[in-house]
Every structure is written in structure tokens, then in C-alpha cells.
ZANU-129857 format. One line per 10 residues: number of its first residue (from 1); for each residue x, y negated, z of C-alpha. Coordinates in steps of 0.5 Angstrom, whole numbers, plus 500, padded with zeros to 3 digits. Each point is the difference from the previous one (the first is absolute). Example, Ala and Ser with C-alpha at 12.3 -4.5 7.8 and 13.67 -1.06 7.14 Angstrom:
<atoms>
1 = 525,509,516 | 502,493,498
</atoms>
This chain:
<atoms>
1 = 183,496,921 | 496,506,497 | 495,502,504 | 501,508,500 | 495,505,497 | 495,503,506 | 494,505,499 | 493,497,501 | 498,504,507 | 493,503,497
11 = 506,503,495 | 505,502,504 | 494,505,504 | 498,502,493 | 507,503,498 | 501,502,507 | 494,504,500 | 502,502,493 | 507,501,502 | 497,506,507
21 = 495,504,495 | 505,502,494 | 506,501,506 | 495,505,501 | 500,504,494 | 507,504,498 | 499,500,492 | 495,494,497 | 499,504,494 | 497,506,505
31 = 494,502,499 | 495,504,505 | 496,506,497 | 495,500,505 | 499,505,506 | 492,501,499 | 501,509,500 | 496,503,494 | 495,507,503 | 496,501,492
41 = 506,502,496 | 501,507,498 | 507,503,497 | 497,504,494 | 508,503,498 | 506,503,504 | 507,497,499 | 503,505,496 | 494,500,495 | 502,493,499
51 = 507,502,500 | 497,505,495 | 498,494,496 | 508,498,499 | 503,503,493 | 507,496,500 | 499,493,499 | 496,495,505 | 492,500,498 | 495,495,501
61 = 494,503,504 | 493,500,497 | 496,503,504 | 496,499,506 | 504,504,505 | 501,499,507 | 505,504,505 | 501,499,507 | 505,502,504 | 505,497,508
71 = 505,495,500 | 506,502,502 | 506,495,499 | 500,494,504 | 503,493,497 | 501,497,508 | 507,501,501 | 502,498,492 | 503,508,497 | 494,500,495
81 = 498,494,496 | 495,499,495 | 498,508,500 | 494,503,505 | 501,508,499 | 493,505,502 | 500,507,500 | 493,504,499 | 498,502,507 | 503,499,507
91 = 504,506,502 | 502,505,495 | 499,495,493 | 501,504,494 | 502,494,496 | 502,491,501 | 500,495,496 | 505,493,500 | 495,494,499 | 504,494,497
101 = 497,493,503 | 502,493,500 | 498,499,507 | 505,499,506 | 499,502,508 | 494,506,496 | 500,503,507 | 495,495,503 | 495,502,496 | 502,508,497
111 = 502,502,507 | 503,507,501 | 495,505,500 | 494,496,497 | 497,503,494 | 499,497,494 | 496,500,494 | 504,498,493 | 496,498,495 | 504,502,494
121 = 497,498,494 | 504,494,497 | 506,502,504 | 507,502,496 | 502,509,502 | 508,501,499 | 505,505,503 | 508,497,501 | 506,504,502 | 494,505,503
131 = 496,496,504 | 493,499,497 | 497,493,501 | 494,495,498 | 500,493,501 | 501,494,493 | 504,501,495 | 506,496,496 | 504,501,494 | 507,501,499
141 = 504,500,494 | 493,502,497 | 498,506,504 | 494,500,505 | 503,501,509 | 496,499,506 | 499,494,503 | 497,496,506 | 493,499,501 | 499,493,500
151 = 498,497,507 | 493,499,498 | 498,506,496 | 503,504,506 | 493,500,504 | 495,502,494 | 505,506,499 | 502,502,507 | 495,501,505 | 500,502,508
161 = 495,505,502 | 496,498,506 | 502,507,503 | 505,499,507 | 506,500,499 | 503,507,499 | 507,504,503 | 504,502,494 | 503,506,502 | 507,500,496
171 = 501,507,497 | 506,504,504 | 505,502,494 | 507,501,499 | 505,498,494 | 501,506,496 | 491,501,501 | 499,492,497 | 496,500,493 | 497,496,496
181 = 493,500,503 | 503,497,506 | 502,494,497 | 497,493,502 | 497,505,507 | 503,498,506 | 504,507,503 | 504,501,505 | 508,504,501 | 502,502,506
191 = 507,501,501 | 503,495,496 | 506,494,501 | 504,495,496 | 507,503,498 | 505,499,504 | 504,496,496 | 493,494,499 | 499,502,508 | 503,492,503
201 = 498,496,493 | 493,496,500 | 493,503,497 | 501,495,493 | 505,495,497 | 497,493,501 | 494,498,494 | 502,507,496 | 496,506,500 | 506,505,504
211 = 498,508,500 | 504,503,505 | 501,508,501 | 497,505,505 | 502,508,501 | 497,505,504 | 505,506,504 | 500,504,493 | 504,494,497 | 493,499,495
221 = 500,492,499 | 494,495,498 | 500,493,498 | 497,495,505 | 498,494,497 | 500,492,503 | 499,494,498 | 505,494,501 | 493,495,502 | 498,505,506
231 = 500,497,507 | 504,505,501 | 505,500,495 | 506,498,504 | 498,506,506 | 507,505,501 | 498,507,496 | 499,506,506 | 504,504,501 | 497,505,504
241 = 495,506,498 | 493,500,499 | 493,499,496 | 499,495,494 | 492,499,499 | 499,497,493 | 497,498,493 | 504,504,495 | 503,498,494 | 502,502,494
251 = 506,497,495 | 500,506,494 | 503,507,504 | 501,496,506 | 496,500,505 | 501,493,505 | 496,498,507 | 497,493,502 | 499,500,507 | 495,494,502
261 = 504,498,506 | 505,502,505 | 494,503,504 | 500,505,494 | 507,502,502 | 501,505,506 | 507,502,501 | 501,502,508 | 502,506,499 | 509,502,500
271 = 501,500,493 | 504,506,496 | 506,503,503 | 503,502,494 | 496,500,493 | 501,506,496 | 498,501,493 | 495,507,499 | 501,502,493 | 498,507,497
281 = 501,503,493 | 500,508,497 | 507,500,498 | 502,502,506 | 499,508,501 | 503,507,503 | 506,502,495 | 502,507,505 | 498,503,506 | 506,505,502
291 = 499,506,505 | 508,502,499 | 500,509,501 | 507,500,502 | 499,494,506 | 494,497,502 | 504,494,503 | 501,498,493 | 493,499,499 | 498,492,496
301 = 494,497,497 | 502,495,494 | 496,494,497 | 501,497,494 | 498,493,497 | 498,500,493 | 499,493,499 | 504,494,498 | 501,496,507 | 502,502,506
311 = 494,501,505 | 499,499,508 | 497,506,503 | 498,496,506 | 492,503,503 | 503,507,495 | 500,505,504 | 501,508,498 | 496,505,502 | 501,507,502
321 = 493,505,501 | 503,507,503 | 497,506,497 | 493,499,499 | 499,495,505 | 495,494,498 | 503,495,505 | 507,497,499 | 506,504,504 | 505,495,499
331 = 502,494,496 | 506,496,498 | 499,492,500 | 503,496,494 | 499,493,503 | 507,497,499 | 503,504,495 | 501,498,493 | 500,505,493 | 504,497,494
341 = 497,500,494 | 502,507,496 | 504,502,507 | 497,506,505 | 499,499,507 | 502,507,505 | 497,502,506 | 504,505,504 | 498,503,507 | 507,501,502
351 = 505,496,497 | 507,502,501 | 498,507,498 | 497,497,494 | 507,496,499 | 505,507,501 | 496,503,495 | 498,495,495 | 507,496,500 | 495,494,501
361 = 495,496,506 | 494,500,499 | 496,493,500 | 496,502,506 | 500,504,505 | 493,503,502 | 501,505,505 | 498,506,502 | 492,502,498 | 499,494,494
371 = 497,501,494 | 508,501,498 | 501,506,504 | 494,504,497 | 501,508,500 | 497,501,493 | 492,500,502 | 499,494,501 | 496,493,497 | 503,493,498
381 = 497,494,499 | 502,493,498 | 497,494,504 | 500,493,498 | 498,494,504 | 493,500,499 | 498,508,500 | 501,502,494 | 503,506,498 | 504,499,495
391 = 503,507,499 | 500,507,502 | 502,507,501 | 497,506,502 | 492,501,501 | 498,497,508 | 497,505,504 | 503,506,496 | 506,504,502 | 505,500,495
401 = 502,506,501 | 500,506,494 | 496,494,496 | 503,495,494 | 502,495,505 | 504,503,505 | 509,499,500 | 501,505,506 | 508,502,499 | 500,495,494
411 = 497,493,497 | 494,495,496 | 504,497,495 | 496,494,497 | 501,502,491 | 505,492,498 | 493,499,495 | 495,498,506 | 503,493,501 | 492,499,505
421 = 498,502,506 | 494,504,500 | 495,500,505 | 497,506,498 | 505,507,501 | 501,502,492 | 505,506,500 | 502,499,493 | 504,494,502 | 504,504,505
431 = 505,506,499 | 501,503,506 | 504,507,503 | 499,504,507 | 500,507,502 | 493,502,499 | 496,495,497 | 495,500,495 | 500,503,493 | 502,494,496
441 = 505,498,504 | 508,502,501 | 501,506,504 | 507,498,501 | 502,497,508 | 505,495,499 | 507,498,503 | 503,493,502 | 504,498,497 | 500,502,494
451 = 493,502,498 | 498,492,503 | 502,493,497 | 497,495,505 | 500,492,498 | 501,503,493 | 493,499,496
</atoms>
């Protein structure tokens, strides 16, 4: 009978022991950088000056530049990988680098918060989608790109400062304020929450780069962008409201979000009732403003839209300055009222008086003291949802009587050339009749119905 093979007893406890040390070690080709801090270096050059350097295609640096600045992403829960990103000061940075390295689990040595020296002589610059980075190089179909930082070049060019570690204060901002100084900065939104239709789905798709969306109460989204390796990847989507700490990307004119894990996400708060989408625009404007002689129940303010789409007047609202009055005496709401393009909208203070006299409804009944119940000496003005004014009559904190922009017994009737509303009262734009108005208007009081052509622009 063959005797079987065995392993000599000095040999087994060899390759045991050699079995233990390299179990210990998650990848055999990973290289330790070091952890001796550095105190002597001294930035001689800001970001942006290197930024400054990049004139379209990835360069070389030549010259002995240093750069320091504060880590702040975070490879320990896997949503970035190979990438370290720095911004130029711990609170308030004016700029950010993404830092290309072949180096995995960086966080244990370039901890969030830890200044860093970066060395950038013999390193590659470049800018891809918007995002400016340095790091190696490689060649595609003959054009140079940003490449990884061979694991054993990583420490003769990225150094940690021998200063505490520093709190990265993110820079508090909003959607509509996100530029491109911020990118690669760590900011903070308040205010946000996944869709509602991405609400019950997982943070990414196994092993593939997922972006999912996040809005705020005013319908404005942004990208947050996950990868299928982090360890939170199979973890369900929030669906309350709240605020999102992270490094901000760029992928050309979208801005996007990576978070360095689920700690960065904060969504206590309920969530949106009711998302509603605030839009503004200049083609909305006062067409006529009528003071009826024969019947003051006949009294209306029209508005017209000018432009080629239907427009939500959610957050709009009309304004009426009585007399002289510098405070507002009264406003029409618009929220929930929708102008059609090309269409008028009519406000009437008493609508079956207005019905009897005009043969029609109007489209809103404002009430008695609106902005459409105006007795010809008044001021109007056109809210948008962000404060705008975006048109007006008359001159607020003058009493329109005997001046060019009183309608007292008569109307305000905007020329059909003026298709813009217009912040700034210009009587050129108006033809107005009253009974003792100024000397440029119509000293000619008008009768309904004959004399008025409301929802007619």
C-alpha cells in the first residue's frame, strides 16, 4: 500500500505561521505610506493658482509647488474608492481638489480632517466633467486623462501635516446657490428628500454606480450619487425630510452628492406635504384695470401671459397700495390658479354683478377691497414667489388722483405692443381714461359694458 504524503512538523508550523501573518492583510499588494507627520513643509501656491495652471489639456507640473489643505472624504464605508478629496481651509474653503491614488482603506492614514501637504511636482493636473483632479496619468485612444497615483508614489507626494486634526465645518448652502467653487468642498442642504417615487428603493444597485434623486419643498432636485460596493448599498432610501452633509461632485452641468456614509444622512423630519414647483417669468403682466362710471360692482383687474406656456401662479400674489399708502392694503393670492398661454386671467370683487353686466364669469372672485376692487387712485403690483416685482402700476406713496396714472370713472389699459411686465411704472405702456386725470391721459369716464373688453387682450 502507498504511504500518503505528510508535512514534516518544522514545515507545517512554517506555513502556519505564514498562513496567520498574510490572513492579516486584506490586499498582498497593498502598500503602507507611512504614518511619520511632516512639521517643515510650507504651501508656497493656492488651489486656484494651480487650477490656473490648466489651459484645456492635462499638464505635467514642473515646478516645486506645495499645496496644503483638509481631507474631507472618507473611503471606510466604500462609496469612494481610489479618490481622496481636500478642500483649502477647514470651514469656509474657496476651492477643492479630487486626488487620484491607487491606494485602498486611505482613511487610515489621511483621516477626515487631517491637513495634508501635496507635493506637486511630477504629479499629472487635469479637469474631467468639471471636476479638477491630479493624481497619474494614462493614455486613451492617444489623449492624455487623470489616472491613479501608484500606491508607492502616494507618500512622496501626499503628506500629513503634524497639526490636530481639524472639524470640517460644511459650507451651509442650497440647490439653486451651488456653484462651481464648491466642488469637491464638503457642503451641507438642508431641507431635502429622496422622491417620492425612489422612496422604498435601495441607495444603489449591487456592484454598479447608482444616482438617485433628492428634491426640496420647492420641487428643485439634485443627484445623489452611490456606489454599488459601499456597505451600505443594499440599506432602503429615507423617506423622511431633512439635511444631507456631503462632498459635492460635478458630472458637466449636473451637480451630484456623495455622502461618506449613512451618518451623513439626516432625515427625522416628516417630509413634504405637497411638492409644488415655484416658477417665475416676465411675460405675465396687468393687461387692464377697470373703474366702471355707471357701476362700481363692475369693477375688474385682468392679467395676461404673453409667453408660450401655461404658467403656475403658486407663491404669486397682486398688491393693492391704496392711495398714497406705502404699506400694502390688500392682495389677491394666486397660488392654485393656473394662466394659459396667450389667455387672461379676470378678477372681480363681486362676481354675479360682474356675470349680469359682462354676459360672462369672471375667473376669480376677489372680494370687495382687493386689488380688483380699486376706485381709480390706487397702486397695483405683480408679486412672484420669490419677491419679485414683476409688473406695476401706478407710483407707490402717490395718490393717483389728477395725475397720469389715475383711472377714477374709467380704466388703465395695457398698449397690445407691451408683451413684459415692467418693475418700473412707464405711462408710455398704458392708455388710461378717468374724469380728472393728468393732462396726458383721457378725460373721458367709461361705461360697462360697452366701453371694457375684459379676458379680450
Amino acid at each position: 500500500m502507498k504511504k500518503g504524503k505528510y508535512c514534516k512538523p518544522f514545515s507545517l508550523v512554517k506555513y502556519c505561521c505564514f498562513l496567520f501573518i498574510f490572513s492579516c492583510v486584506k490586499d498582498p499588494d497593498f502598500k503602507n505610506p507611512g504614518t511619520s507627520c511632516n512639521d517643515g513643509l510650507i504651501a508656497n501656491i493656492t488651489f486656484n493658482e494651480v487650477k490656473n495652471l490648466y489651459q484645456g489639456d492635462v499638464i505635467q507640473i514642473q515646478e516645486d509647488f506645495i499645496i496644503a489643505g483638509y481631507v474631507i472624504s472618507s473611503d471606510q464605508d466604500g462609496n469612494f474608492f481610489s479618490t481622496i478629496h481636500i478642500q483649502d481651509a477647514p470651514t469656509s474653503p474657496t476651492s477643492g481638489f479630487q486626488i487620484e491614488i491607487d491606494l485602498r482603506d486611505s482613511y487610515l492614514f489621511y483621516e477626515i480632517g487631517s491637513k495634508v501637504y501635496i507635493k506637486l511636482k511630477g504629479l499629472y493636473l487635469g479637469k474631467s466633467k468639471g471636476v479638477y483632479k491630479l493624481g497619474g496619468v494614462f493614455t486613451s485612444f492617444g489623449k492624455l486623462s487623470i489616472g491613479r497615483l501608484p500606491a508607492l508614489a502616494v507618500n512622496d507626494h501626499l503628506l500629513v501635516s503634524c497639526e490636530p486634526i481639524s472639524k470640517i465645518i460644511p459650507t451651509i448652502t442650497s440647490i439653486q446657490e451651488l456653484n462651481a467653487d464648491l466642488v469637491s468642498t464638503l457642503v451641507e442642504l438642508q431641507s431635502l428628500e429622496v422622491i417620492a417615487e425612489e422612496q422604498n428603493l435601495r441607495y444603489a444597485l449591487p456592484e454598479k454606480e447608482t444616482i438617485r434623486n433628492l428634491t426640496n419643498c420647492t420641487g428643485s432636485t439634485i443627484e445623489l450619487l452611490n456606489s454599488g460596493y459601499s456597505d451600505f448599498q443594499d440599506e432602503i432610501l429615507p423617506s423622511g425630510n431633512g439635511s444631507i452633509t456631503a462632498v459635492l461632485y460635478r458630472e458637466n452641468n449636473d451637480y451630484q452628492l456623495i455622502i461618506r456614509g449613512l451618518n451623513d444622512m439626516d432625515m427625522s423630519s416628516e417630509g413634504c406635504e405637497d411638492i409644488k414647483v415655484l416658477t417665475t417669468s416676465d411675460e405675465i403682466l396687468i393687461s387692464e384695470i377697470a373703474d366702471p362710471n355707471n357701476n362700481s360692482e363692475a369693477r375688474f383687474i385682468e392679467l395676461y401671459n404673453a409667453g408660450n406656456d401655461h404658467l403656475q401662479l403658486d407663491g404669486w400674489n397682486l398688491i393693492r397700495y391704496t392711495n398714497e399708502n406705502v404699506t400694502s392694503g390688500s392682495e389677491i393670492e394666486l397660488s392654485g390658479i393656473v394662466i394659459d398661454s396667450k389667455s387672461t386671467l379676470v378678477f372681480s370683487p363681486n362676481a354675479p354683478e360682474f356675470e349680469s353686466v359682462y354676459g360672462f364669469p369672471p375667473d376669480v372672485e376677489a372680494g370687495s377691497n382687493s386689488p380688483a376692487d380699486s376706485n381709480g387712485d390706487d397702486n397695483i403690483i405683480l408679486i412672484d414667489p420669490f419677491g419679485t416685482a414683476i409688473d406695476i402700476f401706478g407710483l407707490i406713496g402717490e395718490d393717483g388722483s389728477g395725475t397720469n396714472h389715475e383711472f377714477e370713472d374709467g380704466k388703465a389699459e395695457r398698449n397690445v405692443n407691451i408683451v413684459r411686465g415692467n418693475p418700473v411704472f412707464t405711462f408710455s405702456e398704458w392708455t388710461i381714461y378717468n374724469d380728472t386725470g393728468g393732462s396726458e391721459t383721457f378725460n373721458l369716464p367709461q361705461n360697462a359694458p360697452e366701453d371694457f373688453s375684459p379676458g379680450i387682450r
